[in-house]
Phi, psi and omega in degrees: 000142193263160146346277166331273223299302178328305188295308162308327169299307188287346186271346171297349198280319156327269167000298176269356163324285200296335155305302191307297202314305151351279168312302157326301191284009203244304191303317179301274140003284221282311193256331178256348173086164190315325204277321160306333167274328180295306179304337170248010161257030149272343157305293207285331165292350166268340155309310179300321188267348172276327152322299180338295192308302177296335173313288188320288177305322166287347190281338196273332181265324197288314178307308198289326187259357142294329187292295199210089173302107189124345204233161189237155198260108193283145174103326194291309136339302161287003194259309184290328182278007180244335164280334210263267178337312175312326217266355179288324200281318158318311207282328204275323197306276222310323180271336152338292174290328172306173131296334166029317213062032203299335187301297187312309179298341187255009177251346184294332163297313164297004179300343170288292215282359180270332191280352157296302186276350177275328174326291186314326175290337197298315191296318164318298161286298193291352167208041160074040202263144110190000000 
């Protein structure tokens, strides 16, 4: 597998996020009423900005230590442990407080590693691996 063929897997997974999410929520609805369907794309929009976030902080360590290799950079750690916390502790007020759904919101937060795992069948079928 090239560099490309990477690339392209990862820009598919925001794809099958929002499929999977559709779906969930039409499953979610179906089974749990509108605080279920709500509960779970505040899950899967809360998957998506966590992706976002670890994307962003590995592209942010990968950018410091090509730039200046050898040497370590203070603080950079603790500004991604000070994001990851803010956005853990939002997600616990909004689904605390709310109406919500938590069952729901929390499987909607797995649409990232299912969407992970679907990738993975797809590259498994779609180019023979195996």
């Amino acid at each position: 597998m090239t560099t490309a063929d990477y690339e392209r897997a990862l820009a598919r997974i925001p794809n099958w996020m929002l499929g999977l999410a559709v779906i969930g929520t039409a499953v979610a609805a179906r089974t749990a009423g509108i605080q279920g369907a709500a509960g779970f794309v505040l899950g899967a929009i809360a998957a998506w900005l966590n992706l976002r976030l670890i994307e962003r902080a590995v592209n942010g360590i990968i950018r410091r230590v090509a730039a200046d290799p050898g040497t370590v950079h203070q603080g950079s750690g603790i500004r991604i442990f000070v994001q990851f916390a803010v956005f853990a502790t939002l997600a616990f007020v909004i689904l605390r407080f709310t109406g919500f759904n938590l069952k729901a919101a929390m499987l909607g937060f797995l649409v990232c590693p299912a969407s992970a795992i679907v990738e993975i069948v797809y590259e498994l079928f779609n180019y023979g691996h195996s």
